[in-house]
C-alpha positions as CSV (number, residue, x, y, z in Angstrom):
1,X,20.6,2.6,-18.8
2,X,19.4,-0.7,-17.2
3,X,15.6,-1.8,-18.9
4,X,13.9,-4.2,-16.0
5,X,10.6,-6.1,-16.7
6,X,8.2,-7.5,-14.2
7,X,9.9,-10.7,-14.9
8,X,13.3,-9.5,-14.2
9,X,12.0,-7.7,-10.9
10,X,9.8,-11.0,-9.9
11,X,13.7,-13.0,-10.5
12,X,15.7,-10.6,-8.0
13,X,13.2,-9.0,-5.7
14,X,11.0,-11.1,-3.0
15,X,8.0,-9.4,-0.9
16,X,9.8,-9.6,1.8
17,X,12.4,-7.2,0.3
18,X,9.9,-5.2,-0.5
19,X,8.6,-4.7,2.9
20,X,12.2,-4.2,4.2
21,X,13.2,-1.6,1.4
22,X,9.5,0.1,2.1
23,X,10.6,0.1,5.9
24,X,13.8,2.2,4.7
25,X,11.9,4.7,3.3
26,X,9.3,5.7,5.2
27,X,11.9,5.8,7.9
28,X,14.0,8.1,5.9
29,X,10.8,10.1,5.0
30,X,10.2,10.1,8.7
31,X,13.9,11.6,9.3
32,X,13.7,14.4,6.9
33,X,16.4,12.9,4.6
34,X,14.2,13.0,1.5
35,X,12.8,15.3,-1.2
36,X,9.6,14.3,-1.4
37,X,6.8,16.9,-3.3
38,X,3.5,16.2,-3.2
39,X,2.3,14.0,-6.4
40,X,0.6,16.1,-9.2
41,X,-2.7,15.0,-10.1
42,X,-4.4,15.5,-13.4
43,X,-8.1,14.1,-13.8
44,X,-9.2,12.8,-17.1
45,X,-13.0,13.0,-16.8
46,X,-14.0,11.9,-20.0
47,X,-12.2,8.4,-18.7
48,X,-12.8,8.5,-14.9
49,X,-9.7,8.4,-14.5
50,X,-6.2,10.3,-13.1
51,X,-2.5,10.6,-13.9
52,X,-0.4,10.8,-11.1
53,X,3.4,12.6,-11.3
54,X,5.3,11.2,-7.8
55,X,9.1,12.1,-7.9
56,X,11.6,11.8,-5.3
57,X,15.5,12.1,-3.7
58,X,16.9,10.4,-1.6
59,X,20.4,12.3,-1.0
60,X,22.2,9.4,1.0
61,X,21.2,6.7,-1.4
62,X,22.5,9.3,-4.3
63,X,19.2,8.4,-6.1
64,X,15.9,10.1,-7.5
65,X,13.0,8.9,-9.2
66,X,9.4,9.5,-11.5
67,X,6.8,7.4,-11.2
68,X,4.1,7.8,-13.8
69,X,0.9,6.4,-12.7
70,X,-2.5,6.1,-14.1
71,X,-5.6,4.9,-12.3
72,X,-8.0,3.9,-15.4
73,X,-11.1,1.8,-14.1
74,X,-12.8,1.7,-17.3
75,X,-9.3,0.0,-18.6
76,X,-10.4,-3.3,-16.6
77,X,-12.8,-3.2,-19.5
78,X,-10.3,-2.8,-22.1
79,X,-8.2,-6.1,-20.4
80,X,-5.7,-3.8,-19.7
81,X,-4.3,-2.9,-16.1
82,X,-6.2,-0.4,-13.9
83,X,-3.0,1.5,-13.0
84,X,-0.1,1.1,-16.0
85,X,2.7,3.1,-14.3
86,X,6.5,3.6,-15.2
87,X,9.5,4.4,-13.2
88,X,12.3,6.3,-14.4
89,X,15.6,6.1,-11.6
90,X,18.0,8.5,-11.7
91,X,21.8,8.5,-10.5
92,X,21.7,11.8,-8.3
93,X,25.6,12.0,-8.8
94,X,25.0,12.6,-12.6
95,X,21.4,13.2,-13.3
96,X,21.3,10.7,-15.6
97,X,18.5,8.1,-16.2
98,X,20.2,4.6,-14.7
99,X,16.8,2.6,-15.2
100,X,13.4,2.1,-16.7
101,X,11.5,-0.3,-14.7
102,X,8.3,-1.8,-14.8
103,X,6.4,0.7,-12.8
104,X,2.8,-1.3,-12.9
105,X,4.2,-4.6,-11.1
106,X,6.3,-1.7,-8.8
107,X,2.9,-0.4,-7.8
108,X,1.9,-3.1,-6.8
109,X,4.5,-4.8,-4.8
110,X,5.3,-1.6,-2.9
111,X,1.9,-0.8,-2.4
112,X,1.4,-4.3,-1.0
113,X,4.2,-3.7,1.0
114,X,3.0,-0.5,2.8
115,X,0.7,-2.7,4.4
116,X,2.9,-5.2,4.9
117,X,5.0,-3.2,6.9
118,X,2.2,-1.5,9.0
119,X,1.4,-5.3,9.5
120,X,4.7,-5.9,10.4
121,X,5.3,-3.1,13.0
122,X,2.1,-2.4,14.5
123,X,-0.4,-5.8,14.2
124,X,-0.5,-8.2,17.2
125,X,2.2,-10.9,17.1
126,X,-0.2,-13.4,17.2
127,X,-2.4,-12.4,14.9
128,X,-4.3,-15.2,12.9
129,X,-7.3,-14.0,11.1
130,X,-7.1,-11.4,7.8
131,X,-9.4,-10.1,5.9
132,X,-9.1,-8.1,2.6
133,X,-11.8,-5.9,0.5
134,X,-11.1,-4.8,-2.7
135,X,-9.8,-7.8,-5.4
136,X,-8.7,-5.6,-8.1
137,X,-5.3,-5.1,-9.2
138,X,-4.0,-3.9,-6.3
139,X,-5.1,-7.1,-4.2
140,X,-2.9,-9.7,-5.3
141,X,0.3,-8.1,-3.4
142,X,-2.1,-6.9,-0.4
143,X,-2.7,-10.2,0.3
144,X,0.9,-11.2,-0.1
145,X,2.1,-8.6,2.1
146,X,-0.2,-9.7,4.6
147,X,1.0,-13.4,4.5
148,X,4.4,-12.4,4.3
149,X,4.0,-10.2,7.5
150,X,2.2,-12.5,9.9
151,X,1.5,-16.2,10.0
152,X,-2.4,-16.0,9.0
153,X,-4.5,-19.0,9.7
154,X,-7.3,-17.5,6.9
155,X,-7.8,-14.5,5.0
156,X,-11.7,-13.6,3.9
157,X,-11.8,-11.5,0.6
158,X,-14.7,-9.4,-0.3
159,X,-15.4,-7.4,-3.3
160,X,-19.3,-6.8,-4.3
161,X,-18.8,-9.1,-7.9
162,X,-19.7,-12.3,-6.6
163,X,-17.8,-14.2,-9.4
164,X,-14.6,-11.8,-9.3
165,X,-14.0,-12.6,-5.1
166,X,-14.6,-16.3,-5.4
167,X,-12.4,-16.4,-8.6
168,X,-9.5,-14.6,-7.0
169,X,-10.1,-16.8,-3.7
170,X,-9.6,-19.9,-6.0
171,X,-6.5,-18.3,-7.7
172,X,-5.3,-17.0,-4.5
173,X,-5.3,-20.4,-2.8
174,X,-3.4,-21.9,-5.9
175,X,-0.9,-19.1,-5.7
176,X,0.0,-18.8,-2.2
177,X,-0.3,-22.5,-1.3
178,X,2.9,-22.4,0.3
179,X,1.7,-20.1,3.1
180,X,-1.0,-23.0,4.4
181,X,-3.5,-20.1,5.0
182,X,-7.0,-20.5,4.0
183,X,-8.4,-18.0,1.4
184,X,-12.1,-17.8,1.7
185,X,-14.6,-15.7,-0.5
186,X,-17.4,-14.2,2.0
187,X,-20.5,-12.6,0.9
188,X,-20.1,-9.6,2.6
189,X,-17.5,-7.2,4.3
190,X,-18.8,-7.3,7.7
191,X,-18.4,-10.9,7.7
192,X,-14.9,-10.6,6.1
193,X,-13.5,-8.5,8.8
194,X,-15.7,-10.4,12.1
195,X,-12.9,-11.1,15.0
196,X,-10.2,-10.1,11.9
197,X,-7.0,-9.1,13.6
198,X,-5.5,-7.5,10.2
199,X,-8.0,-5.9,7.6
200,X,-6.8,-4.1,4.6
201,X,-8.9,-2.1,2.2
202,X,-8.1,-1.5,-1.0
203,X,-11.0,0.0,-3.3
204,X,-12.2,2.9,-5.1
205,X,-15.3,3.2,-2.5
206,X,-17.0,6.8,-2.5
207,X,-18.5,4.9,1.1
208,X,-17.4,3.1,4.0
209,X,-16.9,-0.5,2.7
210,X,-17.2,-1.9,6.4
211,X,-19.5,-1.3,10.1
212,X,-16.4,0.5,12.2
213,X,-18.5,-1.3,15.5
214,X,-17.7,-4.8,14.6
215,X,-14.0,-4.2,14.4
216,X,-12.9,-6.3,17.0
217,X,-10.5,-4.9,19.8
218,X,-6.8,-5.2,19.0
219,X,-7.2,-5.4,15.3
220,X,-5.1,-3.0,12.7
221,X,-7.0,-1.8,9.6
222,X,-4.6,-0.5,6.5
223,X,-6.6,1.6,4.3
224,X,-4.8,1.6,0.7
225,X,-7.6,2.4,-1.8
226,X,-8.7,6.0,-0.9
227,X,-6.1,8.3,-2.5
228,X,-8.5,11.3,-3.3
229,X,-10.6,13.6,-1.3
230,X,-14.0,11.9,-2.4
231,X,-12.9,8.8,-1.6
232,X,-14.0,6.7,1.5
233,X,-13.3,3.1,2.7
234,X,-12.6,3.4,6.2
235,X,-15.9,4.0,8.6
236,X,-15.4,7.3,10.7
237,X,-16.6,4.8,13.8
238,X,-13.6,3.1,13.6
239,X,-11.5,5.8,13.4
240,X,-13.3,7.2,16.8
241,X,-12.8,3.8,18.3
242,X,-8.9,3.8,16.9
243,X,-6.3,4.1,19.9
244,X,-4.1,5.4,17.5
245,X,-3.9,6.3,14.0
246,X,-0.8,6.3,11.9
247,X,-0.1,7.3,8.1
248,X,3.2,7.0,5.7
249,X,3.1,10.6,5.4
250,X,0.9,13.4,7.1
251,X,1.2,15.6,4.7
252,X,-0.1,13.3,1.4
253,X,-2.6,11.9,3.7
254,X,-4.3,15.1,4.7
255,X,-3.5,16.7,1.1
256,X,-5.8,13.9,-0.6
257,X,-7.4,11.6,1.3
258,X,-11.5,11.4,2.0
259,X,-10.7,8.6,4.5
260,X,-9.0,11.6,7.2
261,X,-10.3,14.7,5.6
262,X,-14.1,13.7,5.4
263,X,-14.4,12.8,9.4
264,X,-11.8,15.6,10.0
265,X,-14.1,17.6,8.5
266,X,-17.1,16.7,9.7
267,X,-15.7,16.8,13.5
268,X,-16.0,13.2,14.4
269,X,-12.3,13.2,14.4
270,X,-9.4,16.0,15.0
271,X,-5.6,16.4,14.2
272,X,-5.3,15.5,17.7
273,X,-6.4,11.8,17.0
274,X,-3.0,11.5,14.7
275,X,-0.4,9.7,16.4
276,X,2.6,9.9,13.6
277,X,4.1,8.5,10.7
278,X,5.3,5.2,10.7
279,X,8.3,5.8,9.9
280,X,8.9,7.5,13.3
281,X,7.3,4.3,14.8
282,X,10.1,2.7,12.9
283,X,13.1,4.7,14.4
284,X,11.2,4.7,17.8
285,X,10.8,8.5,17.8
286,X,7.4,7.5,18.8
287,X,5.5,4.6,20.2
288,X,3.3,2.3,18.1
289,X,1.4,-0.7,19.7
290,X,1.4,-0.2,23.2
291,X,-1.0,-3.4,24.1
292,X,-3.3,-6.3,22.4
293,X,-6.7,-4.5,22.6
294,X,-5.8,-1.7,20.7
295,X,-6.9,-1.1,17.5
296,X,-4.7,0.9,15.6
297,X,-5.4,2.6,11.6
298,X,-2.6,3.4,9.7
299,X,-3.6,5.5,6.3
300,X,-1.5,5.1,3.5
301,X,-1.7,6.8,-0.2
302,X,1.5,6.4,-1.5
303,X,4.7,8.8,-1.9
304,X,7.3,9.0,-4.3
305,X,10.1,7.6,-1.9
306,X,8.7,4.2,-2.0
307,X,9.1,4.1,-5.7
308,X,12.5,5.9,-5.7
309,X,13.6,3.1,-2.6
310,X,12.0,0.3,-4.1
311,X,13.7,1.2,-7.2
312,X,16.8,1.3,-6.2
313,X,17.4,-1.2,-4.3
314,X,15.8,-3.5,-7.5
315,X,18.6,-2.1,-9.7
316,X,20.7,-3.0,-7.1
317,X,20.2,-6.4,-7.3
318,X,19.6,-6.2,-10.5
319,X,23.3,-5.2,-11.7
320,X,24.2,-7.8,-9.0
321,X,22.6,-10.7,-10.9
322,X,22.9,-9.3,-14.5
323,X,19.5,-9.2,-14.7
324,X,17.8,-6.8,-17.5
325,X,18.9,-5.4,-20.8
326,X,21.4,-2.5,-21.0
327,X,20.2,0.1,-23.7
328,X,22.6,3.1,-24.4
């Protein structure tokens, strides 16, 4: 059984990769050729918090996977990560454990990477402006994905701690200097996401974190944060205004997410609104952007076949490079 660290992932596995190998498995979601239950969630009130269970199959890569995932916020308090997480692969020819990996810095970078590869497929080419809300743990790779994905001018972060945005801003631009893209810390999210043609949201919000009527035509909003039915981030508005609206997976999206259910419920959206998966996008089973002006949503809340793809193909490389310690 191969141990992998963040460090040993960061040494073999790029953002890019990450987007490619999150590419393969929404498609392979998308096709049917996964086992893919919907994650098990167990609140822990006393903590604000939930434990997440995610496992998955993926026959034709002869590979499964847990992911054990926390979201914690008090634990920012606590200097610890918001969501700890470990992922156990599995050799689907055996059963047997192959790998232990790092599944905090996994969360991340495949997390990021869902965005980055709605960025990828369904943004405009030309797309210049980005704008991110939420600078918690999850941001770091958002933003990464989203540099990675398109050739960004400037990215305006938001988060409603003054000191925390224009920190990460200042990190931001020190660690993603190579990109010559502008990271700018704006005082509010309707600023962040004026004539923004990529926005990504990734908070905790109970509320709409933006005005849905100043999203300007042809943009493509990712929402990443709201994984639970009382959750919110995206306005309804801009899902009205949406030409279409894609998600990872329908079923996780409308088993747990406020975002869809709330308007759904409310009527000021229908099922009829939902264009797809993007994985179908992917194969071209359907059609994604059709022209410039349209602004498209795609909802994402994670599913365990990103972990169980990302995973393997990390161990992969990782028994490739020699990277990691073997522990029998």
């Amino acid at each position: 059984m191969l141990l992998l660290n963040k460090e040993d992932i960061k040494n073999v596995f790029s953002m890019k990769d990450a987007i490619e190998a999150n590419k393969e498995a929404f498609t392979i979601y998308s096709k049917g050729k996964s086992v893919a239950p919907l994650r098990t969630n167990i609140p822990v009130k006393e903590q604000e918090g939930v434990m997440l269970f995610m496992p998955g199959y993926v026959s034709d890569l002869e590979c499964a996977g847990l992911k054990i995932v926390s979201v914690f916020p008090k634990n920012i308090e606590k200097n610890k990560p918001v969501t700890p997480a470990t992922v156990m692969l599995m050799d689907a020819t055996t059963g047997e454990v192959s790998s232990i990996l790092d599944g905090t810095y996994i969360t991340q970078l495949r997390t990021g990477a869902a965005s980055g590869a709605a960025i990828d497929v369904l943004a405009v080419k030309e797309a210049k402006i980005g704008a991110l809300i939420g600078t918690g743990g999850q941001a770091e790779k958002q933003l990464e994905a989203m540099l990675v994905a398109r050739d960004l001018d400037e990215v305006r972060v938001y988060s409603r701690n003054k000191d925390q945005r224009e920190s990460f801003a200042i990190k931001m631009n020190e660690e993603f200097a190579h990109y010559n893209t502008k990271i700018i810390a704006v005082e509010s999210s309707n600023k962040a996401i004026q004539d923004a043609d990529v926005i990504i949201t990734v908070t905790t919000s109970t509320t709409p974190v933006f005005d849905g009527n100043l999203i300007k035509k042809g943009a493509l909003i990712s929402g990443v944060g709201s994984y639970l039915h009382n959750m919110q981030e995206i306005d309804p508005v801009a899902l009205t205004r949406a030409s279409k609206i894609f998600f990872e997976s329908t079923d996780a999206v409308l088993a747990e997410s406020g975002d869809i259910l709330i308007p759904l419920e409310q009527g000021l959206v229908s099922k009829e609104n939902i264009s797809g998966e993007l994985g179908s996008v992917i194969t071209g089973d359907i059609i994604g952007r059709e022209s410039d002006d349209e602004i498209i949503v795609f909802k994402t809340v994670g599913i365990g076949v990103q972990d169980v793809v990302t995973a393997k193909r990390i161990y992969d490389k990782a028994i490739t490079n020699k990277i990691g310690i073997e522990w029998n």
